[in-house]
PDB file of N, CA, C and O in Angstrom:
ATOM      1  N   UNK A   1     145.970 129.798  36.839  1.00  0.00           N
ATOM      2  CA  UNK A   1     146.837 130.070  37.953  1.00  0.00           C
ATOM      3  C   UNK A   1     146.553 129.053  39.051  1.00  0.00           C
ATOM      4  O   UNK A   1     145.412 129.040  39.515  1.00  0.00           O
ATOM      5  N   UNK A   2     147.504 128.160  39.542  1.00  0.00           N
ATOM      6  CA  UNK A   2     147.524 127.090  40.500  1.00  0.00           C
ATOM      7  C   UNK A   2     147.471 127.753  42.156  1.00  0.00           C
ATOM      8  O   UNK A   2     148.426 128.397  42.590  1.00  0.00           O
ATOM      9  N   UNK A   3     146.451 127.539  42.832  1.00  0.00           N
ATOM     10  CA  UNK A   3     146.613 127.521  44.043  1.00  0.00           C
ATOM     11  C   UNK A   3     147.470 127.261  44.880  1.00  0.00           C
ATOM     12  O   UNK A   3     147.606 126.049  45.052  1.00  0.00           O
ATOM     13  N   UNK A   4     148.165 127.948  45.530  1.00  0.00           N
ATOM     14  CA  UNK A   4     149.591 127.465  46.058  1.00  0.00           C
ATOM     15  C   UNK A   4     149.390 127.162  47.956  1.00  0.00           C
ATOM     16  O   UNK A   4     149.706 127.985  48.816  1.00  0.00           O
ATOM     17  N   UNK A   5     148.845 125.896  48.197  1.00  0.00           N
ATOM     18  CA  UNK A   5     148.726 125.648  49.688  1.00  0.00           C
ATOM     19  C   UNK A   5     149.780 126.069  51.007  1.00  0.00           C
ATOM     20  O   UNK A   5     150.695 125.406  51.496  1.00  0.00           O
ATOM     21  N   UNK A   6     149.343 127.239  51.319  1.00  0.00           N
ATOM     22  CA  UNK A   6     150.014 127.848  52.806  1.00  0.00           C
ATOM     23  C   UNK A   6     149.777 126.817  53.730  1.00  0.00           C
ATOM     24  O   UNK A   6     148.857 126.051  53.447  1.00  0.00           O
ATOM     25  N   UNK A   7     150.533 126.583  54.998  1.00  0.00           N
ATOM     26  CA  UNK A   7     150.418 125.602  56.008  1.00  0.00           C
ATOM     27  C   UNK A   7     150.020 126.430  56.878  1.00  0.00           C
ATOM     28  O   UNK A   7     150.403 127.600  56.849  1.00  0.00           O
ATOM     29  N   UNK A   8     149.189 125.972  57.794  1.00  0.00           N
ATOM     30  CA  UNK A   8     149.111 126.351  59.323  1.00  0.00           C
ATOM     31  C   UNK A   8     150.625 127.414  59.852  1.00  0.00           C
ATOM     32  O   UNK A   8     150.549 128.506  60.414  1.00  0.00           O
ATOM     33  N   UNK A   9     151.806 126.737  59.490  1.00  0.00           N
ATOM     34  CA  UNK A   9     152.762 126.937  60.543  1.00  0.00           C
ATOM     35  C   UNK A   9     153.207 128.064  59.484  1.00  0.00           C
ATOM     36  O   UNK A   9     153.736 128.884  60.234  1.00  0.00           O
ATOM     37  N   UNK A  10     153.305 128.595  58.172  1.00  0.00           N
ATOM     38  CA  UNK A  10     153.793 129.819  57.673  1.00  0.00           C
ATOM     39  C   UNK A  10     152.743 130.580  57.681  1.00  0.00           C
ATOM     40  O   UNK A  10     152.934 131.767  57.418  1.00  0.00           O
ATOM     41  N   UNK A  11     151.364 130.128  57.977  1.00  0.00           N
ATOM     42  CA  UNK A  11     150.632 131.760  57.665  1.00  0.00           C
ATOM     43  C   UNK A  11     150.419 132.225  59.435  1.00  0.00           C
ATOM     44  O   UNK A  11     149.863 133.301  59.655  1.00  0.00           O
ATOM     45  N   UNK A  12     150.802 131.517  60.413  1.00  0.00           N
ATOM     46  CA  UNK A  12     151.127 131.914  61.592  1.00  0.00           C
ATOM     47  C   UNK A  12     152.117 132.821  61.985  1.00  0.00           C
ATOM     48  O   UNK A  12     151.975 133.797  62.721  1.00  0.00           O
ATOM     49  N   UNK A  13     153.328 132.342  61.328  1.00  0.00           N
ATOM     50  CA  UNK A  13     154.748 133.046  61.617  1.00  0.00           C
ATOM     51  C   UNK A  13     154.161 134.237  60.810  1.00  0.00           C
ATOM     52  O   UNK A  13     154.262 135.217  61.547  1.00  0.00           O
ATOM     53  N   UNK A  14     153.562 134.616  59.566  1.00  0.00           N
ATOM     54  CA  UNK A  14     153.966 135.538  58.976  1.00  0.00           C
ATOM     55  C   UNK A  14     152.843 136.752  60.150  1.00  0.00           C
ATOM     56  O   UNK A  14     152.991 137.961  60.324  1.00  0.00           O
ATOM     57  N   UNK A  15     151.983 135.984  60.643  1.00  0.00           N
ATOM     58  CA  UNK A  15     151.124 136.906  60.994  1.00  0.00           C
ATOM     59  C   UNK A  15     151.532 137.546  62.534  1.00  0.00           C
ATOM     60  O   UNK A  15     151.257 138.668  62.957  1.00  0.00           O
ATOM     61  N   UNK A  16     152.145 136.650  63.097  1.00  0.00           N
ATOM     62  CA  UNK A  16     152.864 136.689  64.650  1.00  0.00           C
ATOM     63  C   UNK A  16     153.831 138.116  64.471  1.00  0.00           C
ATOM     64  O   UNK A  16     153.927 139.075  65.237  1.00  0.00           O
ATOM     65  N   UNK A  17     154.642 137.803  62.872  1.00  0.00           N
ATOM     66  CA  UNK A  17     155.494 138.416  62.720  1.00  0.00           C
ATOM     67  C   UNK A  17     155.131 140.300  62.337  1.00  0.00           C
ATOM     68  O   UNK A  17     155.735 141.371  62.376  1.00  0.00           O
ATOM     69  N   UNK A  18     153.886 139.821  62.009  1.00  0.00           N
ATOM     70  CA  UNK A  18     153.126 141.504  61.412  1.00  0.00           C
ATOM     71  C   UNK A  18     152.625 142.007  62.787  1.00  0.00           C
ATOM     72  O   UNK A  18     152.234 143.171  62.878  1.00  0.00           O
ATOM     73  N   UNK A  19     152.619 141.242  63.788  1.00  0.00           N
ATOM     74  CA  UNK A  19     152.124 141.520  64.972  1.00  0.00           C
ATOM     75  C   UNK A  19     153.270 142.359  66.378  1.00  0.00           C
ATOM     76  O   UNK A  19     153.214 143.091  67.366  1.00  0.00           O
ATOM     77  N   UNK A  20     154.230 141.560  65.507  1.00  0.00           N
ATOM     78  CA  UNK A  20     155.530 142.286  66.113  1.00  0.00           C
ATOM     79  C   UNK A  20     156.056 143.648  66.052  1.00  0.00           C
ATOM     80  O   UNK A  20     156.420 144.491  66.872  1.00  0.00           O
ATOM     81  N   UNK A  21     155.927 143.523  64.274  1.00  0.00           N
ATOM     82  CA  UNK A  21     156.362 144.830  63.895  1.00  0.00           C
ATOM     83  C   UNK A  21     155.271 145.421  64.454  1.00  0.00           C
ATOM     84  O   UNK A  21     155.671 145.970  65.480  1.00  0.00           O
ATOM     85  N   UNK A  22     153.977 145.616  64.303  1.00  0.00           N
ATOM     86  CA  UNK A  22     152.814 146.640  64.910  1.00  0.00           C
ATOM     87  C   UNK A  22     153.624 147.235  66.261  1.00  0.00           C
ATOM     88  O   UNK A  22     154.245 148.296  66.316  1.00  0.00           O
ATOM     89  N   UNK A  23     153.423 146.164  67.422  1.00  0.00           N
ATOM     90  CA  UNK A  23     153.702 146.232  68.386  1.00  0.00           C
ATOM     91  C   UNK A  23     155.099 147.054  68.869  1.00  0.00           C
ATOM     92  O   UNK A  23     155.100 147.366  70.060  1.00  0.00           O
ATOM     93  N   UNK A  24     156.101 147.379  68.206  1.00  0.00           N
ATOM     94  CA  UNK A  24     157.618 147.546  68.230  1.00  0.00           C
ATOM     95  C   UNK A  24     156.878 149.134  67.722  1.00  0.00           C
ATOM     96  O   UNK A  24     156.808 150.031  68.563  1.00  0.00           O
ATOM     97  N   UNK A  25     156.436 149.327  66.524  1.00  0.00           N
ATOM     98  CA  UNK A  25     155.906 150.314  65.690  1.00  0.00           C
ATOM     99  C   UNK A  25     155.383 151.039  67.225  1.00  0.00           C
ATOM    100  O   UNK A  25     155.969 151.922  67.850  1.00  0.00           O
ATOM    101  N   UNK A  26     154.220 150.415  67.544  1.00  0.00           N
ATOM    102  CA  UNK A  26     153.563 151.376  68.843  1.00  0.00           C
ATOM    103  C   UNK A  26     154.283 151.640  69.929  1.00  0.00           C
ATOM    104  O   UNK A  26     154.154 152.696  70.547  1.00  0.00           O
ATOM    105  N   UNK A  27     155.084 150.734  70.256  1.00  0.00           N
ATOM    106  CA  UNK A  27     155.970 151.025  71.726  1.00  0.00           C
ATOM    107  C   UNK A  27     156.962 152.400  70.993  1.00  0.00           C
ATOM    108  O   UNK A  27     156.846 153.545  71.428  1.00  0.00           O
ATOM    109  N   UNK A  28     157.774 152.100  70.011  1.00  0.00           N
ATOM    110  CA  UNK A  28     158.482 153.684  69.560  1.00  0.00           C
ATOM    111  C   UNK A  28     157.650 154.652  69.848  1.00  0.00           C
ATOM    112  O   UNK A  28     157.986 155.714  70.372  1.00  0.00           O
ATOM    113  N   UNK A  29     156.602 154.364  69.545  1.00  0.00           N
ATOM    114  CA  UNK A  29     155.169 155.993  69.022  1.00  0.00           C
ATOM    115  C   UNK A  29     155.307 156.540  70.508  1.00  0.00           C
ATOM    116  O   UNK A  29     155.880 157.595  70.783  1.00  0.00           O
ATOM    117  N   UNK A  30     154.708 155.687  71.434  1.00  0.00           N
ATOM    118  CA  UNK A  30     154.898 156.302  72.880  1.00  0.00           C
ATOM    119  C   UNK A  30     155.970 157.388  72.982  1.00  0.00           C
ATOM    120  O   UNK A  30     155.722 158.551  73.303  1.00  0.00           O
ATOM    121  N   UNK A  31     157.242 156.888  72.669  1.00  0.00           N
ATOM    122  CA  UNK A  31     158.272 157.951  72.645  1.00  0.00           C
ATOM    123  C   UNK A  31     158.483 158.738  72.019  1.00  0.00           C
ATOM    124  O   UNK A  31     159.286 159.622  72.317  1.00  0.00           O
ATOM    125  N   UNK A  32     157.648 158.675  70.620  1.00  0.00           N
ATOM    126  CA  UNK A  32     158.026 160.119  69.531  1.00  0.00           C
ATOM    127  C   UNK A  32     156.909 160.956  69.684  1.00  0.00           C
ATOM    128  O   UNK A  32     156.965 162.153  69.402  1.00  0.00           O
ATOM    129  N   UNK A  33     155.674 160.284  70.209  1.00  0.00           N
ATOM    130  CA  UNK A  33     154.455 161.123  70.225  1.00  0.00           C
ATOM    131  C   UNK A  33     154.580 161.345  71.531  1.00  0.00           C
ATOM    132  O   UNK A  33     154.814 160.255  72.052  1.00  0.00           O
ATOM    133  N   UNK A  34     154.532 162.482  72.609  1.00  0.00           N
ATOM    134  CA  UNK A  34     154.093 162.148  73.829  1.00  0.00           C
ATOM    135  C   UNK A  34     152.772 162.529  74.461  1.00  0.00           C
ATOM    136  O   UNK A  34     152.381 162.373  75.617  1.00  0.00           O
ATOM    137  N   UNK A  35     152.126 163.126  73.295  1.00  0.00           N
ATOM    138  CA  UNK A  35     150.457 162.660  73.773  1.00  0.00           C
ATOM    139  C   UNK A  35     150.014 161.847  73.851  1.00  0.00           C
ATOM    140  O   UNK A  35     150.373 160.950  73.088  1.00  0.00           O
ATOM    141  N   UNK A  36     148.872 161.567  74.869  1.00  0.00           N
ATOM    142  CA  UNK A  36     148.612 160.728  75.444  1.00  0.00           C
ATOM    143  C   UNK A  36     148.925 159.613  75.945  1.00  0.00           C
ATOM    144  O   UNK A  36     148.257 158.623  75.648  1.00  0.00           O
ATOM    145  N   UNK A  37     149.985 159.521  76.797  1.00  0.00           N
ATOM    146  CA  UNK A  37     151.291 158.891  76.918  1.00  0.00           C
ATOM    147  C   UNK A  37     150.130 157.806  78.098  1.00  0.00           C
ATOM    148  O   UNK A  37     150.098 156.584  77.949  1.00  0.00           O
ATOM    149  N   UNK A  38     149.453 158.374  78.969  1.00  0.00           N
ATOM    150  CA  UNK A  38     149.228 157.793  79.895  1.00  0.00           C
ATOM    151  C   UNK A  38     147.849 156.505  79.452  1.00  0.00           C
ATOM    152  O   UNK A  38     147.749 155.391  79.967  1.00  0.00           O
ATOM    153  N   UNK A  39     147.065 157.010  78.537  1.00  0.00           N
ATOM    154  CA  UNK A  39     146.478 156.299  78.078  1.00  0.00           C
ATOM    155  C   UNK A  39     146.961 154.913  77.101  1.00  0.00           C
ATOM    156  O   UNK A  39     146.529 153.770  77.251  1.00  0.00           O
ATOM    157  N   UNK A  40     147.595 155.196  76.458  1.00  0.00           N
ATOM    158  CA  UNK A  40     148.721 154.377  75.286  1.00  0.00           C
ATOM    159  C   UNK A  40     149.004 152.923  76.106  1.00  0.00           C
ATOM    160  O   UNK A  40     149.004 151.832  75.534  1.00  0.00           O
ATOM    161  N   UNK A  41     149.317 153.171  78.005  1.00  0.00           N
ATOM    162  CA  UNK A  41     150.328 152.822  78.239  1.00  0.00           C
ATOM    163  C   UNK A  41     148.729 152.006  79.218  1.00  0.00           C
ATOM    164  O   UNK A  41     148.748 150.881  79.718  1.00  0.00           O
ATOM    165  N   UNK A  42     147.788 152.762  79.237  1.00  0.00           N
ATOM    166  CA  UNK A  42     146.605 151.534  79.815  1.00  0.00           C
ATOM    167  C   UNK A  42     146.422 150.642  78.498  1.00  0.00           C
ATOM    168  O   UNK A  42     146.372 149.431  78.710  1.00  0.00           O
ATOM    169  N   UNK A  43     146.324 151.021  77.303  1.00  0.00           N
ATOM    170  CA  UNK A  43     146.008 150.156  76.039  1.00  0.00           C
ATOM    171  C   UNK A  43     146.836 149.134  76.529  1.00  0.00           C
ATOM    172  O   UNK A  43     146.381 148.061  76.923  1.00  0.00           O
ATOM    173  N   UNK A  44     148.221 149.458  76.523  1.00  0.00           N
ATOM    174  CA  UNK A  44     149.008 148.214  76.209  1.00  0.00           C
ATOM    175  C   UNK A  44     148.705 147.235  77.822  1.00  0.00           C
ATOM    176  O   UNK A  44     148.530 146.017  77.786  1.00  0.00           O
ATOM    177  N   UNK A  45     148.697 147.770  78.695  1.00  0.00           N
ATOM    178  CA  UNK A  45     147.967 146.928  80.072  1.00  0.00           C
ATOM    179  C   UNK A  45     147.161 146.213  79.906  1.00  0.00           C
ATOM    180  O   UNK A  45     147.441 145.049  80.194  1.00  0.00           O
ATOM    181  N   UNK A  46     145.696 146.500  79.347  1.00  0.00           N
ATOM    182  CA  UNK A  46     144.875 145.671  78.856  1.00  0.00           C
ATOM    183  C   UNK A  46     144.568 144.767  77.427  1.00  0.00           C
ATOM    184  O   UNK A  46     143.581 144.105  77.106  1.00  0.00           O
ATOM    185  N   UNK A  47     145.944 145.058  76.668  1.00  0.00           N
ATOM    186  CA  UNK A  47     145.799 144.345  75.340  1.00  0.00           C
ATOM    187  C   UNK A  47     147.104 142.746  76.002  1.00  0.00           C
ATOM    188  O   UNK A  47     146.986 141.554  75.719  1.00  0.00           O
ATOM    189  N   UNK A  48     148.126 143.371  76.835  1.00  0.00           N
ATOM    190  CA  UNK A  48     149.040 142.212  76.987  1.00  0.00           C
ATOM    191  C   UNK A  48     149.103 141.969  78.386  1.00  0.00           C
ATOM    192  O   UNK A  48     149.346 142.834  79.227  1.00  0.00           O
ATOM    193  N   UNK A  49     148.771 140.203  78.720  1.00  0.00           N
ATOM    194  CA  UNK A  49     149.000 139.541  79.990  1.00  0.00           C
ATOM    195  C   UNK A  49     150.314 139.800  80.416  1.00  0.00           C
ATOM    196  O   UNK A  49     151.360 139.365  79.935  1.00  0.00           O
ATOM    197  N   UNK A  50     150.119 140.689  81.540  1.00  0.00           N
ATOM    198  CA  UNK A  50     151.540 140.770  82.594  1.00  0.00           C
ATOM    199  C   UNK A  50     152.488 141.841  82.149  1.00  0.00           C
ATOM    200  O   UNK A  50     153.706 141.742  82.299  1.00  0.00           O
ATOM    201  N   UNK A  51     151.761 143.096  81.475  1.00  0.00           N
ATOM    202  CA  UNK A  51     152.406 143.761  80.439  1.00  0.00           C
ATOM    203  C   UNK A  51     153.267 145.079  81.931  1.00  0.00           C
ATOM    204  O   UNK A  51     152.610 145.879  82.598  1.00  0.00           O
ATOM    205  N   UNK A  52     154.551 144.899  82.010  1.00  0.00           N
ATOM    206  CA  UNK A  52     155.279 145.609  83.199  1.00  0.00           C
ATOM    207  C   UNK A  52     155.591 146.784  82.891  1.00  0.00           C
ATOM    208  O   UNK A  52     156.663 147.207  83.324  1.00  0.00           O
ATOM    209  N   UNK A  53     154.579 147.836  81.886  1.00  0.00           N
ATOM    210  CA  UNK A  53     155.258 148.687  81.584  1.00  0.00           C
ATOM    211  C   UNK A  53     156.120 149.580  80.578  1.00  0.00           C
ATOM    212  O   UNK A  53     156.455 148.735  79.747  1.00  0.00           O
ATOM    213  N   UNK A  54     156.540 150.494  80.266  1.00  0.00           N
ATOM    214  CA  UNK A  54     157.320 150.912  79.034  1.00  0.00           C
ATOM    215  C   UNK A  54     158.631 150.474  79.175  1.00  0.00           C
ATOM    216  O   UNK A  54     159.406 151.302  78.697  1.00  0.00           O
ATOM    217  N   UNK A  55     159.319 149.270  79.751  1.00  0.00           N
ATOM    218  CA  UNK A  55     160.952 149.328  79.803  1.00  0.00           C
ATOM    219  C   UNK A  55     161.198 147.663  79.081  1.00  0.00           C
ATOM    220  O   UNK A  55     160.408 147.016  78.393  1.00  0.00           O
ATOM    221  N   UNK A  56     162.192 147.405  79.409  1.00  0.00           N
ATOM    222  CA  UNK A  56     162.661 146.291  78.371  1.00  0.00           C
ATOM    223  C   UNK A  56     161.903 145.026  78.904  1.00  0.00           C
ATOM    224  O   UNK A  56     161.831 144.006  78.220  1.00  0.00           O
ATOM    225  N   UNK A  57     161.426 145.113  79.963  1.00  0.00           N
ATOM    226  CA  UNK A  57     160.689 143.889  80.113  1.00  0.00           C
ATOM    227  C   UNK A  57     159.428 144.309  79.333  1.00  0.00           C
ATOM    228  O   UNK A  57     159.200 143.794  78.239  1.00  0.00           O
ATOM    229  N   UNK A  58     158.715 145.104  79.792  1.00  0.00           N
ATOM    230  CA  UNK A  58     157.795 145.283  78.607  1.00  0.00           C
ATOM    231  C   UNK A  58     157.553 145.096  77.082  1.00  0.00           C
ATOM    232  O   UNK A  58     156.588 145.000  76.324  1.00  0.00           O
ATOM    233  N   UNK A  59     159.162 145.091  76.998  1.00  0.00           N
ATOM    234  CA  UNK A  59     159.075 144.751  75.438  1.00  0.00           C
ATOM    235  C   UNK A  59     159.222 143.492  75.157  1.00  0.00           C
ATOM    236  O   UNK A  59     158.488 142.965  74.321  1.00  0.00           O
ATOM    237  N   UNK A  60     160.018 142.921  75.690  1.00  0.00           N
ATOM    238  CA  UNK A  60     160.115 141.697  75.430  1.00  0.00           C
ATOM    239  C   UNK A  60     158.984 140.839  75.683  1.00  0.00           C
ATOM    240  O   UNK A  60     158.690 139.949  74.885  1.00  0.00           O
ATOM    241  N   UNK A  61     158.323 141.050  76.755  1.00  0.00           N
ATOM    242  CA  UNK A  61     156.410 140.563  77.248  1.00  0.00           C
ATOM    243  C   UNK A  61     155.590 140.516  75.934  1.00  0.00           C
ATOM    244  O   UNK A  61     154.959 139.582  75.441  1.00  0.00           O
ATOM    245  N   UNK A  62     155.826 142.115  75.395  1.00  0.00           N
ATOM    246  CA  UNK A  62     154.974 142.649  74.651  1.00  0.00           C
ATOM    247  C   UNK A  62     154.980 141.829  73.135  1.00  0.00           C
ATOM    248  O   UNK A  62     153.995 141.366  72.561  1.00  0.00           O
ATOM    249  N   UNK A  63     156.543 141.797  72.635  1.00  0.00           N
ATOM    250  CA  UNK A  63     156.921 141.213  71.604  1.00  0.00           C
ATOM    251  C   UNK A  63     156.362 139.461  71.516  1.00  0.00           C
ATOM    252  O   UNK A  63     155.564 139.034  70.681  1.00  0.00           O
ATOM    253  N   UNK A  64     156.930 138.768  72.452  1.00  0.00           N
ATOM    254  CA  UNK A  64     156.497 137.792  72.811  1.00  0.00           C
ATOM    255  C   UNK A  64     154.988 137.092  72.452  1.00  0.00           C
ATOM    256  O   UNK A  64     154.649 136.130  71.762  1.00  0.00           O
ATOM    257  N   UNK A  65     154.299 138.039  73.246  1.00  0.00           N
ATOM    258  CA  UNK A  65     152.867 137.908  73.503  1.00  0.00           C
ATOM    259  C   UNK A  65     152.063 138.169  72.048  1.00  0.00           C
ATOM    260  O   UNK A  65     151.114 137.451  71.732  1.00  0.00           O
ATOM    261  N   UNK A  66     152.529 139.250  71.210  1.00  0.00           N
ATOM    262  CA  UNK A  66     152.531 139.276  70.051  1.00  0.00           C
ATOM    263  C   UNK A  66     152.344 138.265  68.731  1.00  0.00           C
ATOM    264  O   UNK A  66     151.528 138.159  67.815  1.00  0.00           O
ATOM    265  N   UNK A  67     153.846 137.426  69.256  1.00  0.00           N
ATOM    266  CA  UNK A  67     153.870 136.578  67.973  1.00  0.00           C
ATOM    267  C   UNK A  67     153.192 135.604  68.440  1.00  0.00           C
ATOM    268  O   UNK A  67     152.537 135.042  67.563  1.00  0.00           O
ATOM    269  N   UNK A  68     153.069 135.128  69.573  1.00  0.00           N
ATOM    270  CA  UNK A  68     151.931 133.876  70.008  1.00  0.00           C
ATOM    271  C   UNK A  68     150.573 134.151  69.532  1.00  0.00           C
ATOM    272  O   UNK A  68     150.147 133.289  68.763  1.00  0.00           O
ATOM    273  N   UNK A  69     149.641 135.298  69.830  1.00  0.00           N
ATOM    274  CA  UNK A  69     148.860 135.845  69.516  1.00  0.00           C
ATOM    275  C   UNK A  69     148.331 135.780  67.980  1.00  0.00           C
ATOM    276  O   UNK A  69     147.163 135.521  67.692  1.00  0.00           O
ATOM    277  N   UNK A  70     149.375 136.057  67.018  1.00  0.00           N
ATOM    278  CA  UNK A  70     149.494 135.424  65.464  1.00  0.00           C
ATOM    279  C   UNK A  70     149.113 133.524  65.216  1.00  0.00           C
ATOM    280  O   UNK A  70     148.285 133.047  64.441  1.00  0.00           O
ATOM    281  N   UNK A  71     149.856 132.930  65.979  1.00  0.00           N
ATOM    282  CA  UNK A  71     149.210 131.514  65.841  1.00  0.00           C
ATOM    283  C   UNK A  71     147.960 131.501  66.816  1.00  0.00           C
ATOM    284  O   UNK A  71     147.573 130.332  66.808  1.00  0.00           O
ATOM    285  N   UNK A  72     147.222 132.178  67.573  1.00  0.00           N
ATOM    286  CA  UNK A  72     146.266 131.944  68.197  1.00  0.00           C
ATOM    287  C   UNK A  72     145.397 132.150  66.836  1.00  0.00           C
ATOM    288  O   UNK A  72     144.836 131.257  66.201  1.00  0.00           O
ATOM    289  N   UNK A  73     145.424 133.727  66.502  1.00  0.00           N
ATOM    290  CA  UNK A  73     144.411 133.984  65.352  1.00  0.00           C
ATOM    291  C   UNK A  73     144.654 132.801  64.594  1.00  0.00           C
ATOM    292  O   UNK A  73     143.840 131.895  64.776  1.00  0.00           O
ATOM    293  N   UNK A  74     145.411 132.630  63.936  1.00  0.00           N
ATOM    294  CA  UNK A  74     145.431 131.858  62.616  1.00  0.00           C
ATOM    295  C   UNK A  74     144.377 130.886  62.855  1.00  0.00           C
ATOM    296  O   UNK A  74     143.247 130.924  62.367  1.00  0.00           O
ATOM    297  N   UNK A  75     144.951 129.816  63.830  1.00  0.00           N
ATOM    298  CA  UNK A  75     144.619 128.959  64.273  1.00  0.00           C
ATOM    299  C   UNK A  75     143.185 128.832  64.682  1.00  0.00           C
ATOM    300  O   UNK A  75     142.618 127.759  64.477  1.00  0.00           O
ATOM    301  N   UNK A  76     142.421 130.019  65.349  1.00  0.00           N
ATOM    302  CA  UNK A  76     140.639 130.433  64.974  1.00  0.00           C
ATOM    303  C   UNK A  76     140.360 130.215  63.544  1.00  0.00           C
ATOM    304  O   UNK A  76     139.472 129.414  63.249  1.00  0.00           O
ATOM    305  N   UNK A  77     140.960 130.784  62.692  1.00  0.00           N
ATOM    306  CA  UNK A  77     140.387 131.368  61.751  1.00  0.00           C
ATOM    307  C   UNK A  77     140.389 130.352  60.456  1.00  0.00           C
ATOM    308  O   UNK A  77     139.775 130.439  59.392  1.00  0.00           O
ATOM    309  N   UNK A  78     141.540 129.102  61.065  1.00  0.00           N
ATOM    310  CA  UNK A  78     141.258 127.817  60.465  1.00  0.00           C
ATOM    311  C   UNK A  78     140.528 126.709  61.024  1.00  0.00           C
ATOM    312  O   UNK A  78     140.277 125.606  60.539  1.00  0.00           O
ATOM    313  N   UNK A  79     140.281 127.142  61.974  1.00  0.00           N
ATOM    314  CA  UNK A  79     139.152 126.070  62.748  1.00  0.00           C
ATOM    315  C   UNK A  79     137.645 126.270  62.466  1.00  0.00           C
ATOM    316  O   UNK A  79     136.806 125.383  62.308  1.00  0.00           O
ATOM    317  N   UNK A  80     137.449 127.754  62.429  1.00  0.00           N
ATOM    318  CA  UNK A  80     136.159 128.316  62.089  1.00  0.00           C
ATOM    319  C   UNK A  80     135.839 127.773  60.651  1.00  0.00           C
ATOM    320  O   UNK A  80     134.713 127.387  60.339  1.00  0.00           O
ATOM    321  N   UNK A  81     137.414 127.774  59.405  1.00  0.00           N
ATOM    322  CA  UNK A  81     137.074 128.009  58.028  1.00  0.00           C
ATOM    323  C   UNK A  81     136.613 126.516  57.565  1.00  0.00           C
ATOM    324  O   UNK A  81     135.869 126.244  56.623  1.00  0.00           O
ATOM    325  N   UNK A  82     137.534 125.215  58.879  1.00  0.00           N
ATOM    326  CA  UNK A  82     137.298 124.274  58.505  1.00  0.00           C
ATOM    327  C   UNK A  82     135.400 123.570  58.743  1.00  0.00           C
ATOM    328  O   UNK A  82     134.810 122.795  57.990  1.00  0.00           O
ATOM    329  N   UNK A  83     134.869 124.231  60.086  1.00  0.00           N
ATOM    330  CA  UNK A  83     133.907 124.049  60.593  1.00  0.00           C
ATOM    331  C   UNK A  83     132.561 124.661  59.899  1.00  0.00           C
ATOM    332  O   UNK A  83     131.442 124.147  59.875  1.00  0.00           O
ATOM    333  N   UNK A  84     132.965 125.851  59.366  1.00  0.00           N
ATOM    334  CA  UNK A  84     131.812 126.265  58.670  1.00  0.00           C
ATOM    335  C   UNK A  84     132.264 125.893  56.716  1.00  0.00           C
ATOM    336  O   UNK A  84     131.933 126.620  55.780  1.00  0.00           O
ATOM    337  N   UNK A  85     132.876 124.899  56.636  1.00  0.00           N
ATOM    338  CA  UNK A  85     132.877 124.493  54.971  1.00  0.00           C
ATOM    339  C   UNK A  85     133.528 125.161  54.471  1.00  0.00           C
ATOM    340  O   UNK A  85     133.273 124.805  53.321  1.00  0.00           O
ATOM    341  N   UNK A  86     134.414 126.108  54.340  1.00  0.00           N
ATOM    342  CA  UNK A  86     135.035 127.200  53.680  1.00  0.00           C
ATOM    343  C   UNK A  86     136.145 126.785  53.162  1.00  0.00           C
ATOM    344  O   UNK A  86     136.646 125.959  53.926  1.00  0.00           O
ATOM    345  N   UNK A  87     137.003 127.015  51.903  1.00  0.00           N
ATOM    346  CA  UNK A  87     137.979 126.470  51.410  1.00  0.00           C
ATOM    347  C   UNK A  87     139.191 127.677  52.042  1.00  0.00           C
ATOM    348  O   UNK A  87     140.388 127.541  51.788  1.00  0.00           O
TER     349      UNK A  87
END
């Protein structure tokens, strides 16, 4: 079975993109769950820069901040793999 080389720029998108759905996934939950509504809503304060809240700016911040966040990781996690020898 041949190794099939992922690039930098698709294993980013795919991960930005799993980061989205999470994120979209949790902002609904707020509204179907309403326990602990007030806490949920410090998580998301301290997980996203400039995060305004449960309304559409929030989401769009949130979403945003998300898929960037996906090429940040990646982008560690190929710098680390290249630095410590790792294929």
């Amino acid at each position: 079975m041949s190794e099939k080389s992922v690039s930098y720029w698709q294993q980013a998108n795919r991960l930005g993109l799993f980061f989205v759905a999470l994120f979209l996934i949790c902002f609904a939950w707020f509204y179907m769950n309403p326990a602990e509504q007030v806490l949920h809503e410090q998580l998301f304060n301290l997980t996203f820069i400039g995060f305004s809240g449960m309304s559409f700016a929030g989401v769009v911040s949130g979403t945003i901040q998300s898929y960037v966040w996906g090429y940040i990781f990646v982008g560690i996690w190929m710098t680390v793999s290249k630095v410590s020898g790792m294929k």
